[in-house]
C-alpha positions as CSV (number, residue, x, y, z in Angstrom):
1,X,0.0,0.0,0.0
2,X,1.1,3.3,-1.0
3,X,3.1,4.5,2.3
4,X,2.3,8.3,1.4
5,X,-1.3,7.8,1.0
6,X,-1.4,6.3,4.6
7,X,0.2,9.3,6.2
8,X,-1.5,11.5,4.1
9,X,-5.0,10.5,4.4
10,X,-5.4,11.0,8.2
11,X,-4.4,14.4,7.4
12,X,-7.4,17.2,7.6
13,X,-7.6,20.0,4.8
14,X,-8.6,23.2,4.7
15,X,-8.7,25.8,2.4
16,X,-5.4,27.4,3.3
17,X,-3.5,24.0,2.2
18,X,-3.6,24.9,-1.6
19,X,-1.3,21.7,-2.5
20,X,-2.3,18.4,-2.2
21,X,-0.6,15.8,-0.3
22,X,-0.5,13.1,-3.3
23,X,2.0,15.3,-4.7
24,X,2.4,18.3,-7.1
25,X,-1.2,19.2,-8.1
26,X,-2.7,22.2,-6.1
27,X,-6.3,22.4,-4.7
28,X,-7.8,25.5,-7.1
29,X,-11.5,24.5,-7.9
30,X,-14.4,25.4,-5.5
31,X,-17.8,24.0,-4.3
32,X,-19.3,25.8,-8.1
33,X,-16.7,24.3,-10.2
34,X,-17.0,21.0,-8.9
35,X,-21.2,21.1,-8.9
36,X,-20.6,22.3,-12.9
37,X,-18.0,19.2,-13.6
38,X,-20.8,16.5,-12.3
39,X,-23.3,18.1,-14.4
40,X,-21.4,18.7,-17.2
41,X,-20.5,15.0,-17.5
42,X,-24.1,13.6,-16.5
43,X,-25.8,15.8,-19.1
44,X,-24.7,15.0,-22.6
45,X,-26.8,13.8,-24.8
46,X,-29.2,10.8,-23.2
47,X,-31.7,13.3,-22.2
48,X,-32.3,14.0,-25.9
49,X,-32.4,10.3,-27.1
50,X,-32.9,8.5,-24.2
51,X,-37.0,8.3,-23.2
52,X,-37.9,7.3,-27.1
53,X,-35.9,3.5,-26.0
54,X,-37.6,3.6,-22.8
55,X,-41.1,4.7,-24.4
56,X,-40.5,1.9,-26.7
57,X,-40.2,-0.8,-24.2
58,X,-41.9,0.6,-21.1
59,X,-45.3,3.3,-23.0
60,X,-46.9,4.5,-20.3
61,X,-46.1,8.4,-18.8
62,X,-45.9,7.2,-15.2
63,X,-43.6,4.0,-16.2
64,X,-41.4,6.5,-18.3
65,X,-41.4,8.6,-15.2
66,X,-40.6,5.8,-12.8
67,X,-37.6,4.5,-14.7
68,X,-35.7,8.5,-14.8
69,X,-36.7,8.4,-10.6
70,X,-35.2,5.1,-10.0
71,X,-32.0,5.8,-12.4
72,X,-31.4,8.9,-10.7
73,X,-32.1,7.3,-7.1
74,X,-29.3,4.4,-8.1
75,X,-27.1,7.3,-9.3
76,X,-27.8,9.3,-6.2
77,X,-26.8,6.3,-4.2
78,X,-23.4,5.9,-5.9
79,X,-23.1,9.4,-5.4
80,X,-23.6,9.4,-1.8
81,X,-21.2,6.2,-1.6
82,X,-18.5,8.4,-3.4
83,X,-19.1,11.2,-1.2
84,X,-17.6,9.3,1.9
85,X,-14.9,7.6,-0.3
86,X,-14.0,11.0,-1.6
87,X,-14.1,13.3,1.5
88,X,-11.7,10.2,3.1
89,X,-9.3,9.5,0.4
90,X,-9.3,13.4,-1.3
91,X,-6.7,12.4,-3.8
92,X,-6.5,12.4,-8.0
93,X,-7.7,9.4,-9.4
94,X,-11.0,8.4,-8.2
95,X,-12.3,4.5,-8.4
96,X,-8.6,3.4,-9.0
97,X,-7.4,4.8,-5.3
98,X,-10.5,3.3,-4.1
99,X,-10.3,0.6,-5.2
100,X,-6.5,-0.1,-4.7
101,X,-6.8,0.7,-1.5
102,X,-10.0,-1.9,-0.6
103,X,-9.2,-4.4,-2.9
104,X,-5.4,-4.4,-3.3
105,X,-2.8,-2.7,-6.0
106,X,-3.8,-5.5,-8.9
107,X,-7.4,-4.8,-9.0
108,X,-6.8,-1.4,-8.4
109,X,-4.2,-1.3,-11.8
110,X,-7.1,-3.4,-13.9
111,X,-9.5,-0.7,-13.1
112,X,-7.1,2.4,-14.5
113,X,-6.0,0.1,-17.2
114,X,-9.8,-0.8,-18.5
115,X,-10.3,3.4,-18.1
116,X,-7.6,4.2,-20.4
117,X,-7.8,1.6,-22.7
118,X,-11.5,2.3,-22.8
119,X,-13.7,4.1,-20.4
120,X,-12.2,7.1,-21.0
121,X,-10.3,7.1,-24.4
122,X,-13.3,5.5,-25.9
123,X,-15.7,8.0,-24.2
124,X,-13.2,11.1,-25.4
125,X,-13.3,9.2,-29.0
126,X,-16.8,8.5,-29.0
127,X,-18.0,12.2,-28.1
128,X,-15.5,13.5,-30.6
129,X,-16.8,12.1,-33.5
130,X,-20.7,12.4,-32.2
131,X,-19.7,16.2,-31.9
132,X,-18.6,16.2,-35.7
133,X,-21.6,14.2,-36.4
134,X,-24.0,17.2,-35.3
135,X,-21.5,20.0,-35.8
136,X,-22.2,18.5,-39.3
137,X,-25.9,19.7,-39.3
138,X,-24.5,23.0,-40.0
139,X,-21.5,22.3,-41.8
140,X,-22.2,19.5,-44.3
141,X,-18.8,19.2,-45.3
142,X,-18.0,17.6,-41.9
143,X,-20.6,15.3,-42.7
144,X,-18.7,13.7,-46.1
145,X,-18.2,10.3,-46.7
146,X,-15.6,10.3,-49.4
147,X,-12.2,8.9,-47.9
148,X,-9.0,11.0,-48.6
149,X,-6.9,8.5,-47.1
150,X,-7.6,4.3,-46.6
151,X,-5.8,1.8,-45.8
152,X,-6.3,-2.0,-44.5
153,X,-4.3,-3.8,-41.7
154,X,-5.5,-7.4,-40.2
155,X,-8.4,-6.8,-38.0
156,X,-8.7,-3.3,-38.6
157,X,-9.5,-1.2,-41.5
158,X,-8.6,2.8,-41.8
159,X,-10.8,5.4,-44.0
160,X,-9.6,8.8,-43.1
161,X,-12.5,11.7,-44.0
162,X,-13.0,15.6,-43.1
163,X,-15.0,14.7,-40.1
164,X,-12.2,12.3,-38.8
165,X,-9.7,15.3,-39.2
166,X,-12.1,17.3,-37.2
167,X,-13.0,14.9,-34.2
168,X,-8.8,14.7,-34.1
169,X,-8.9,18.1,-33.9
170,X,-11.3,18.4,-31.3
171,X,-9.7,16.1,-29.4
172,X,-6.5,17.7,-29.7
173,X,-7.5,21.5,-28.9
174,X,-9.3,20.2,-25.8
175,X,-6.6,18.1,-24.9
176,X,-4.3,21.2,-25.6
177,X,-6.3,23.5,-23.0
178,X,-6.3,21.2,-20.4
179,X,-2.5,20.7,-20.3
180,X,-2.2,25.2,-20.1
181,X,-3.7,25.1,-16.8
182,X,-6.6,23.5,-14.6
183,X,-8.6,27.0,-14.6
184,X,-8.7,27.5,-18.5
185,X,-10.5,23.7,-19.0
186,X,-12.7,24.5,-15.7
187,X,-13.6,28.2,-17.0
188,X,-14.7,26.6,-20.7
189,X,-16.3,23.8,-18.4
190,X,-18.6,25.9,-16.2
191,X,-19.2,28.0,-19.3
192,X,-20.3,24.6,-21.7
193,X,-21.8,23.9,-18.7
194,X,-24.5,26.8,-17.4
195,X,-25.1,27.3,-21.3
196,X,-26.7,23.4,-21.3
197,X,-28.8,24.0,-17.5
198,X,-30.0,27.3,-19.6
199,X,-30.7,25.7,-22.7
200,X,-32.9,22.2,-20.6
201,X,-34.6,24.9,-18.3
202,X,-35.4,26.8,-21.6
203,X,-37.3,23.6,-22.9
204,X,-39.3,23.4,-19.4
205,X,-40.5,26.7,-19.0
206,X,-41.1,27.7,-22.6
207,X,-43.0,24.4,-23.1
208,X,-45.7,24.9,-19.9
209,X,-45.9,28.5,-20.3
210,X,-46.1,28.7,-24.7
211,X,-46.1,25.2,-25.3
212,X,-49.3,23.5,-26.8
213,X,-49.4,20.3,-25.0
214,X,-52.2,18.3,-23.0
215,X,-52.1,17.0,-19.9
216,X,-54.5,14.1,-21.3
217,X,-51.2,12.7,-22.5
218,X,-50.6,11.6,-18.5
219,X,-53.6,9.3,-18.4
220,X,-53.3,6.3,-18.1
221,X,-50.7,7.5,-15.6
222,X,-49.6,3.7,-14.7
223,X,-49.7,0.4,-16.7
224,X,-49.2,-1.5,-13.9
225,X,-49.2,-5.0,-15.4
226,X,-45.7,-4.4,-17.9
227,X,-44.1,-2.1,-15.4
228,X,-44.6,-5.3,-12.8
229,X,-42.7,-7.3,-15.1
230,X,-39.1,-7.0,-14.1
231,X,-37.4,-7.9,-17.3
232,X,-39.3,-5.1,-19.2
233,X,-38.8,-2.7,-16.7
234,X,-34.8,-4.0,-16.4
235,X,-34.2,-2.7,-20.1
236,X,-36.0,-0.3,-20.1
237,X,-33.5,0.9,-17.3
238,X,-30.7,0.8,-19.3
239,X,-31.0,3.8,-21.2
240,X,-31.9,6.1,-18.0
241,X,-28.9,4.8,-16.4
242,X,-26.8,5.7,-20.1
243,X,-28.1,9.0,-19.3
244,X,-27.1,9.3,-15.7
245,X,-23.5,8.3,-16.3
246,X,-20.8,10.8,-14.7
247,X,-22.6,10.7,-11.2
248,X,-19.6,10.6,-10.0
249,X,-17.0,13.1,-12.4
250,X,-15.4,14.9,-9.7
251,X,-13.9,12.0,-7.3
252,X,-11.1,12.0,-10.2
253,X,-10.4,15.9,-9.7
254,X,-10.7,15.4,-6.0
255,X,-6.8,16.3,-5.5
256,X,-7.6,19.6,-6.7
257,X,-10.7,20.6,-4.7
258,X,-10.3,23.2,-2.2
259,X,-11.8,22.3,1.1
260,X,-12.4,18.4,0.1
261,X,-13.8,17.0,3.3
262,X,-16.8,19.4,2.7
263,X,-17.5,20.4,-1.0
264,X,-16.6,16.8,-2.1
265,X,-19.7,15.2,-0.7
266,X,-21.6,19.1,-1.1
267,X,-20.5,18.8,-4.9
268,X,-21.7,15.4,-5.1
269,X,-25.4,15.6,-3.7
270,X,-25.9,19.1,-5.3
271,X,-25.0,18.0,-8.8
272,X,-26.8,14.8,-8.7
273,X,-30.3,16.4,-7.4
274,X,-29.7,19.1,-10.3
275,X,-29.4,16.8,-13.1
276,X,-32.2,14.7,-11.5
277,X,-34.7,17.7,-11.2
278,X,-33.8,18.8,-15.1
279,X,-34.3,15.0,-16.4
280,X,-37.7,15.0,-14.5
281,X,-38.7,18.5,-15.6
282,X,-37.8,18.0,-19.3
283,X,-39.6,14.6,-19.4
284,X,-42.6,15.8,-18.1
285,X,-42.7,18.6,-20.6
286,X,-42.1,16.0,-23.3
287,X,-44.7,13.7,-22.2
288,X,-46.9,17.2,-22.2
289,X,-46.1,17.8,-25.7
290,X,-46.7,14.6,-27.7
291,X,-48.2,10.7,-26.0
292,X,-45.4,9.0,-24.7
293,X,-47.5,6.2,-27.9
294,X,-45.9,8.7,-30.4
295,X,-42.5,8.8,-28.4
296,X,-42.0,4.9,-29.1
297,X,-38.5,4.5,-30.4
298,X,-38.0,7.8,-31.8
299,X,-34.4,8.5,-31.9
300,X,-34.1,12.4,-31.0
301,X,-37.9,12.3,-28.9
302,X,-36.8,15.8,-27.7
303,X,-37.0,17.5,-31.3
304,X,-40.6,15.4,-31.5
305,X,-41.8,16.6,-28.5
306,X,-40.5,20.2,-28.8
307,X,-41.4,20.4,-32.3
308,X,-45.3,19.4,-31.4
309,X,-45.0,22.0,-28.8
310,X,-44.4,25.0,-30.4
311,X,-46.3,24.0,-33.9
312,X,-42.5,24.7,-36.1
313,X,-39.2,22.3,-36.8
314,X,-37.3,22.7,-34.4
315,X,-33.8,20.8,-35.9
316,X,-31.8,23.1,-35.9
317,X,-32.7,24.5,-32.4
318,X,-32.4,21.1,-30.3
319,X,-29.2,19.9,-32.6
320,X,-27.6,23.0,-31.8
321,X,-28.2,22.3,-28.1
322,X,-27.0,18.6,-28.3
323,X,-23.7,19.9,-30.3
324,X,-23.2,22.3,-27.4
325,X,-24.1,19.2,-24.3
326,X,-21.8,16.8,-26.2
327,X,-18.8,19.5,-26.4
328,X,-19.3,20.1,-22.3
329,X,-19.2,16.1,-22.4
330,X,-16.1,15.7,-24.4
331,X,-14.3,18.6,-22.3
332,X,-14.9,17.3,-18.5
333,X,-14.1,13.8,-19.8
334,X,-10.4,14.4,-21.2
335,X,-9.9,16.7,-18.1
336,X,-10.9,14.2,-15.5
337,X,-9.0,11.0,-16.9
338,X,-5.5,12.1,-16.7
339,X,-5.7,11.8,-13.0
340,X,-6.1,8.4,-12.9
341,X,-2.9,7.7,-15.1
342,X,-0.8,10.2,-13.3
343,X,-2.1,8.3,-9.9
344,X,-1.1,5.0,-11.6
345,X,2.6,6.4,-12.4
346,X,3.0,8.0,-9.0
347,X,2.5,4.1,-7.9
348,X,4.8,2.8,-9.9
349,X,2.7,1.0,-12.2
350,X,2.4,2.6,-15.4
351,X,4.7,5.2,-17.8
352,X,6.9,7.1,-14.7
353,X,6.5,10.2,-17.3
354,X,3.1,10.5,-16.3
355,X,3.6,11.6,-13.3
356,X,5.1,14.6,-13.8
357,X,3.5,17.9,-13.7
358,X,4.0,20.9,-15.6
359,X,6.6,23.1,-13.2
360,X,4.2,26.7,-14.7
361,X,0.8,25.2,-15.7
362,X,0.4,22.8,-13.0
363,X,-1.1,19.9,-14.9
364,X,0.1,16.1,-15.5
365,X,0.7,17.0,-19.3
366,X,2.3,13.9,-19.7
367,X,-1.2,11.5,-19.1
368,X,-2.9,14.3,-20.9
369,X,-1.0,13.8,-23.8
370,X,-1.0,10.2,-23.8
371,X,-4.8,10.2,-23.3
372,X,-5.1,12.8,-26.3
373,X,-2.9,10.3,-28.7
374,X,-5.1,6.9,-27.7
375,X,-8.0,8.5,-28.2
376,X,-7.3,10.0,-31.8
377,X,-6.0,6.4,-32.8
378,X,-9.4,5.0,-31.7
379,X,-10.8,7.5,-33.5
380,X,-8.8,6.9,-36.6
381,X,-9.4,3.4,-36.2
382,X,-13.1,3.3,-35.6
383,X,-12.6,1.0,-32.6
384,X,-14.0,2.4,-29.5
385,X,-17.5,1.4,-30.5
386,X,-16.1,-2.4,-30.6
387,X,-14.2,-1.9,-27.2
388,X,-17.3,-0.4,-25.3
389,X,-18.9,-3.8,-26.4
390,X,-16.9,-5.9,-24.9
391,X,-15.6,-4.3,-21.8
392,X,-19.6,-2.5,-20.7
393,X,-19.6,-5.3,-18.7
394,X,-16.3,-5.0,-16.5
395,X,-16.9,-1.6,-16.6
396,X,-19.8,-2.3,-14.5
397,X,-18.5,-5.0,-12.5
398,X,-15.8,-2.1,-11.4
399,X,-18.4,0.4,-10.7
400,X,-20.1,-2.2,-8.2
401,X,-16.4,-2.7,-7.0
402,X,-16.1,0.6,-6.6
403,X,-19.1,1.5,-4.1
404,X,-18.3,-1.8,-2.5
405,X,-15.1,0.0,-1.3
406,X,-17.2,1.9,1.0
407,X,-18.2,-1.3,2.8
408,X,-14.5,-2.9,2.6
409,X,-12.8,-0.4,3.7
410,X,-15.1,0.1,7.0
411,X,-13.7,-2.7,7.9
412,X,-10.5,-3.1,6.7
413,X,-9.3,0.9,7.6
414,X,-11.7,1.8,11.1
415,X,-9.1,4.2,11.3
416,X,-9.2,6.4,8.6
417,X,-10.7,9.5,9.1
418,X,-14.4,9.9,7.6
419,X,-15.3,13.8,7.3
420,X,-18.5,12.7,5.9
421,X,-20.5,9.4,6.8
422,X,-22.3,7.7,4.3
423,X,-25.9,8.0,5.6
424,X,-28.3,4.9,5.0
425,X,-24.7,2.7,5.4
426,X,-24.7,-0.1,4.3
427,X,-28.2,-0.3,2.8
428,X,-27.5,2.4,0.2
429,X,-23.8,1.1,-1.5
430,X,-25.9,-2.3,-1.6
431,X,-28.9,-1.1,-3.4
432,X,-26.2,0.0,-6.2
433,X,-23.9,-2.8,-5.8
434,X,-27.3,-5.4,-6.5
435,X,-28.4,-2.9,-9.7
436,X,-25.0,-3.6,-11.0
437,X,-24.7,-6.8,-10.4
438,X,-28.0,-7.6,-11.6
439,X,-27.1,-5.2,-14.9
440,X,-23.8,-7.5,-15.3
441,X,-25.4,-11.1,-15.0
442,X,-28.1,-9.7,-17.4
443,X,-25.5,-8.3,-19.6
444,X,-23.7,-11.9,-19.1
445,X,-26.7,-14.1,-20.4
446,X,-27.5,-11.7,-23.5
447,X,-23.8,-11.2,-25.2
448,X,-21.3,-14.0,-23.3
449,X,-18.6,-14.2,-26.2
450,X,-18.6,-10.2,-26.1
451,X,-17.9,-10.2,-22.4
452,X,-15.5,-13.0,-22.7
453,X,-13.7,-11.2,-25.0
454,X,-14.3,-7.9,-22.4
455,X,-12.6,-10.6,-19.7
456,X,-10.0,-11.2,-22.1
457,X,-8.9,-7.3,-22.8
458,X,-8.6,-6.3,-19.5
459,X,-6.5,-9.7,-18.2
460,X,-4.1,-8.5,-20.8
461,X,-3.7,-5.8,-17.8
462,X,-2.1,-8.6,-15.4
463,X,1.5,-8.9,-17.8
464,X,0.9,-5.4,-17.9
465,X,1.0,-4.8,-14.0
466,X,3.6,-7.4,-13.6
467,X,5.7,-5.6,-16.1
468,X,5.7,-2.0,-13.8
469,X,6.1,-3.8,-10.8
470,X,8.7,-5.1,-12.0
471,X,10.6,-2.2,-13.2
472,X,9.6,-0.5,-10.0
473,X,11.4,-3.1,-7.8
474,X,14.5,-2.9,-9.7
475,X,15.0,0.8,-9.5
């Protein structure tokens, strides 16, 4: 176990100790700036797509309803689990010190490794290109499908277009403003940020004060005979909890929050009920403007229901929303998963570069970098999409590891200091740890040769580990 994180993490902090004990970053982002990172990553773009999957399996108003409560209940209760992980361990890198620390330095190194090779590359790959995709609504030449450059290797095949120089470019200006400094990216951040809780509150208030709806669309409230059925209600879940995903953004900025102890778990609960209210609001208005019978699989329900609404098209508005929700996506994501590399170097167990930080810009420009160049290959390759398929399921598994850390580490740490008390312990890390668990064995039964293959990817993290450690030993 990492002998500086035991002496360090007994240690109370207050605002007047601007530099972190893990090492060289310095505690600059308040209670606001942390709130506007959790919502920032939680609202992309499922709110916009989302409800037409769960319409389509679940089309009633209240069962609609029902599933965004419970996926922002299980998110809240990850949240809250965080909260105490965070506010006791207040260093960078989130799930993998949690982890590491409950579980041991093995497990802890599988869940960084799976969240660069994947979680987060693919995410900063995945919201690149999706960016170009509706940045291409406006500018159709992002949007061509003629190949300036192709080529074919075994297993993978490369076609190189105007919207694949873009997402690189995207990804490489974001990358670019996160290495200048920690208050640039979180400036842009809060900015992408407010400019999405404007543009959802927009929808809600414009809709019930101008908006031709009809309540009639809310009766039947309740179809009580398919929302009793737990498989259809199960996936219909699955898209709610898509859209609650980045519940927990800020535990992997958490060596840079001023005051951790208290706007940690503050930053957590306030962000969480936030999003929570806005996905509640918005689907109500929806389900106001059109029957959640027309919503059934419609792929962007919120230009549907907006567009019924106000009695006009409104593409061009609600794509120019989602380009703007994606963008604040893509930007908290590349600045949140350096920290788990440069934790993983300061261990010993991965590039020793990483660990650095920039001597004027305070940043680990190194794991930014790195982070930046793995996602543009996935990008150039077209295999994040692929990777997300087979690793969704031990992505989950660690996310149920993750909360269970709360539980482990009550018992395998009484000593170490708890600012904050996870209230509802143990009751609420279990309710998420049996959601996950029952997501994963359902995930299991459906696509087993995709999750093998998941299994597979991140066990070629063990020669990986084995390799550091070694090298760390001998120096």
């Amino acid at each position: 176990m990492n002998e500086t994180l035991m002496d360090s993490s007994t240690l109370r902090l207050s605002s007047g100790q601007a530099r972190s004990p893990q090492g060289e970053l310095t505690r600059r982002l308040g209670l606001f700036s942390a709130v506007m990172i959790i919502c920032g990553d939680m609202i992309g773009s499922g709110i916009f797509f989302a409800t037409g999957a769960i319409a389509e399996t679940l089309p009633s108003p209240g069962g609609v309803l029902l599933v965004w409560i419970f996926g922002g209940l299980l998110a809240l209760t990850g949240a809250l689990s965080c909260a105490e992980l965070s506010a006791s361990l207040p260093y960078a890198g989130g799930d993998y010190i949690y982890i590491r620390e409950a579980y041991g330095r093995l497990m802890g190194f599988l869940s960084g490794w799976s969240s660069f090779l994947v979680t987060f590359s693919g995410a900063i790959a995945f919201l690149a290109v999706s960016f170009t995709g509706f940045a291409a609504f406006f500018f159709p030449a992002l949007g061509a499908k003629e190949a300036l450059f192709s080529a074919g290797f075994p297993g993978v095949s490369i076609n190189i277009t105007v919207g694949t120089i873009f997402s690189i470019a995207i990804v490489l200006l974001i990358s670019a403003l996160h290495c200048i400094g920690v208050r640039q990216g979180t400036i842009a951040q809060n900015v992408l940020t407010i400019l999405k809780i404007g543009a959802l509150a927009g929808i809600i208030v414009l809709g019930v004060l101008f908006g031709k709806g009809n309540t009639a669309h809310f009766t039947p409230l309740f179809d009580w005979a398919t929302i009793a059925d737990s498989n259809v209600f199960g996936a219909a879940f699955i898209p709610a909890i898509f859209a609650y995903s980045g519940w927990n953004a800020v535990i992997y900025i958490a060596g840079e929050v001023r005051e951790p102890e208290r706007n940690l778990p503050r930053a957590l609960f306030m962000g969480n009920l936030i999003v929570i209210g806005l996905y509640l609001a918005v689907n109500m208005v929806y389900i106001y403007g059109v029957p959640v019978t027309e919503m059934k699989g419609a792929l962007r329900v919120s230009e549907v229901a907006t567009t019924a609404l106000f009695s006009y098209q409104t593409s061009a508005w609600i794509t120019a929303i989602i380009t703007v929700s994606v963008l604040g996506a893509l930007n908290v994501v590349t600045m949140l998963g350096p920290r788990i590399y440069y934790a993983m170097a300061r261990d010993g167990v991965f590039f020793k570069s990483l660990a650095r930080v920039h001597p004027t810009f305070g940043t680990p420009v190194g794991a930014i970098a790195l982070q930046a160049i793995w996602a543009c290959f996935l990008i150039v390759t077209g295999t994040f999409g692929t990777l997300f398929t087979f690793v969704s399921v031990i992505i989950t598994l660690f996310s149920a590891l993750t909360i269970g850390s709360v539980i482990v580490l009550r018992w395998k740490r009484p000593e170490l200091e708890r600012p904050y008390k996870l209230w509802g312990y143990p009751i609420v890390p279990v309710i998420f740890i049996l959601a996950h668990l029952w997501i994963v064995w359902g995930s299991l039964a459906q696509k087993p040769v995709e999750s093998l293959w998941g299994l597979v990817i991140v066990g070629l993290g063990i020669p990986a580990y084995l390799f550091w450690r070694g090298r760390t030993a001998e120096s």
